[in-house]
C-alpha positions in Angstrom: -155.6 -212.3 59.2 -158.0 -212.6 56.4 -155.5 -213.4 53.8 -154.4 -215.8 55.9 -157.6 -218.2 56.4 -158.6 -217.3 52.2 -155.0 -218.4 51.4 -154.9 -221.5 53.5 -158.0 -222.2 52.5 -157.3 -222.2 49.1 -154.4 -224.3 49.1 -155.2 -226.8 52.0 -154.3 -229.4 49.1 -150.8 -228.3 48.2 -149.7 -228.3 51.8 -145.7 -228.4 51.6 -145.5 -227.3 48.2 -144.0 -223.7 47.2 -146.3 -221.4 45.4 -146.3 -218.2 43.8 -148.5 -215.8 44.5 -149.8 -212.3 42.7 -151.7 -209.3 45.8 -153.3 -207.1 44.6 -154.3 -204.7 47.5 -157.2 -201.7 46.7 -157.3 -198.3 48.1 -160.3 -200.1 50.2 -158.1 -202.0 51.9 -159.8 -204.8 50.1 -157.7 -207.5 48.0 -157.4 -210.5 45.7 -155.0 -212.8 45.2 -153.5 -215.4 42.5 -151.9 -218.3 43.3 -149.6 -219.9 40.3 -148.4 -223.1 39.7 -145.3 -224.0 41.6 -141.3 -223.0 39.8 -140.8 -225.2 37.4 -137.5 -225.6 38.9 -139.1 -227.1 42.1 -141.0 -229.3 39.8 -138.1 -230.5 38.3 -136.1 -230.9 41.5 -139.1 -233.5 42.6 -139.7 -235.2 39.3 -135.8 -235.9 39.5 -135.4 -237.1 42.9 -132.8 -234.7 43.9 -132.6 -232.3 46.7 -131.1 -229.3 44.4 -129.5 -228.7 41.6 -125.9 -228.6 39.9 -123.5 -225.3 40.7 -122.2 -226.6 37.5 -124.7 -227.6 35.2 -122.6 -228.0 32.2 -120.2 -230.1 34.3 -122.0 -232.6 37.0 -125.5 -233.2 36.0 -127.5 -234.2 39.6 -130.2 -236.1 37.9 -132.6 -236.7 35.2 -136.2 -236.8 34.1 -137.7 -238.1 30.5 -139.5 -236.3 27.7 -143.1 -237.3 29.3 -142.5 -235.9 32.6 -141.0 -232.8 30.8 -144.1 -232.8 29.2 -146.5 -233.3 32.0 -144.9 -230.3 33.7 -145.4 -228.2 31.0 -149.1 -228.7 30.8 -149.2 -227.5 34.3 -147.3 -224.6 33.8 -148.6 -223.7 30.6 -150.6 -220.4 31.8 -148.0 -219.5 34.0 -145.2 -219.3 31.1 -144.3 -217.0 28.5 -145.3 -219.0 25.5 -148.4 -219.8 23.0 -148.0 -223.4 22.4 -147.1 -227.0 24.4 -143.9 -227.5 22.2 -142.7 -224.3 22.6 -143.4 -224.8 26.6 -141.7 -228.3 26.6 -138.8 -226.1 25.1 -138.7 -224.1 28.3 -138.9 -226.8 30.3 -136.2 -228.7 28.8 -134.2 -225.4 28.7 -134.9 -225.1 32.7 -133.7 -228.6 33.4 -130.5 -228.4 31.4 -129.3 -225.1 33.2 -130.2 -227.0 36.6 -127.9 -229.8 35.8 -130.7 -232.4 35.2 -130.4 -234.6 31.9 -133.1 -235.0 29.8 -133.4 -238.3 28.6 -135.0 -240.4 25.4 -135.9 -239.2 22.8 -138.3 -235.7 22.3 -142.1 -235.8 21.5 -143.4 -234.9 18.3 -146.9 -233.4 18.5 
């Protein structure tokens, strides 16, 4: 019950959204918790408007996004990923939204 009120307390603002989360529970009993970022597939799935994505990426594409929402998705997920630096996060992202079947149009960034 006390994870319960901390957690909804803690994300009262993200109401809806779908959120990873890290417990760690002590010998104690006692606990903490992480919450992440959301996927940055369901990120994708709302930037592009569609309800899911392609069971053939490579063949239908569902949607698309541009390079600046790529981007802005990135920054938010930046400590979440596996990565050192905003390009090679963008990469990710990019790489994410092409195996969903969502098109990434325009032309890339340069930082």
């Amino acid at each position: 019950m006390q994870f319960c009120k901390q957690f909804n307390g803690r994300t009262q603002d993200l109401a809806g959204k779908v959120l990873p989360v890290v417990i760690t529970v002590y010998a104690d009993k006692s606990f903490d918790f992480v919450i992440k970022q959301p996927p940055v597939a369901v990120q994708l799935i709302e930037a592009a408007k569609v309800k899911k994505g392609s069971s053939e990426p490579h063949v239908n594409k569902v949607g698309s996004v541009n390079w600046e929402q790529v981007k802005a998705i990135a920054e938010i997920k930046m400590e979440d990923l596996n990565c050192f630096t905003l390009d090679a996060a963008i990469s990710m992202v990019a790489g994410t939204a092409r195996s969903m079947g969502i098109t990434v149009e325009g032309e890339r960034p340069t930082n």
